[in-house]
C-alpha positions as CSV (number, residue, x, y, z in Angstrom):
1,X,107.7,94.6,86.5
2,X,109.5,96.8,84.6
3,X,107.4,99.7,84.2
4,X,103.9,101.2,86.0
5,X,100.7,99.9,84.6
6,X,99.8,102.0,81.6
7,X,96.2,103.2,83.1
8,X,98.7,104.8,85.4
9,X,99.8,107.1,83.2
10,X,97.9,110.0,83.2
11,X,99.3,110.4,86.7
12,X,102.5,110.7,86.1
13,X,102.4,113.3,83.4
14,X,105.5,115.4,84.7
15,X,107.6,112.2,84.3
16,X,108.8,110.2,81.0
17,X,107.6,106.8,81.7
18,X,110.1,104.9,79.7
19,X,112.9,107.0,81.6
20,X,110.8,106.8,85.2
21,X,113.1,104.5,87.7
22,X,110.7,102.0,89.3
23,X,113.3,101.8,92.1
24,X,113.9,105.7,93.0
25,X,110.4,106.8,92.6
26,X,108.8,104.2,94.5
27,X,107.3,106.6,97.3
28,X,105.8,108.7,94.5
29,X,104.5,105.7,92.3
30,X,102.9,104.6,95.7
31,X,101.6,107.5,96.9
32,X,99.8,108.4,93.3
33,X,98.2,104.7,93.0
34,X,97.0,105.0,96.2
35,X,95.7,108.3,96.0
36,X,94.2,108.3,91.8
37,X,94.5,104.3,91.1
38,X,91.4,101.8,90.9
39,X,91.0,98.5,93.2
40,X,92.9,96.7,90.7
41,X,95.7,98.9,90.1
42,X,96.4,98.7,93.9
């Protein structure tokens, strides 16, 4: 996976997505699907 799941988006509005290191902001990307993101997001 190279980037989050487009539906995702809106959740991550402070943050350029294309620039947004899967890697670094792993706790954050985590923390937001589980928190905002649907069953299948998850």
């Amino acid at each position: 996976m190279t980037s989050i799941p487009s539906s995702l988006a809106p959740f991550f509005q402070e943050y350029s997505l294309e620039q947004l290191d899967l890697h670094d902001a792993a706790n954050t990307i985590i923390e937001r699907t589980l928190r905002f993101g649907n069953r299948a997001e998850i």
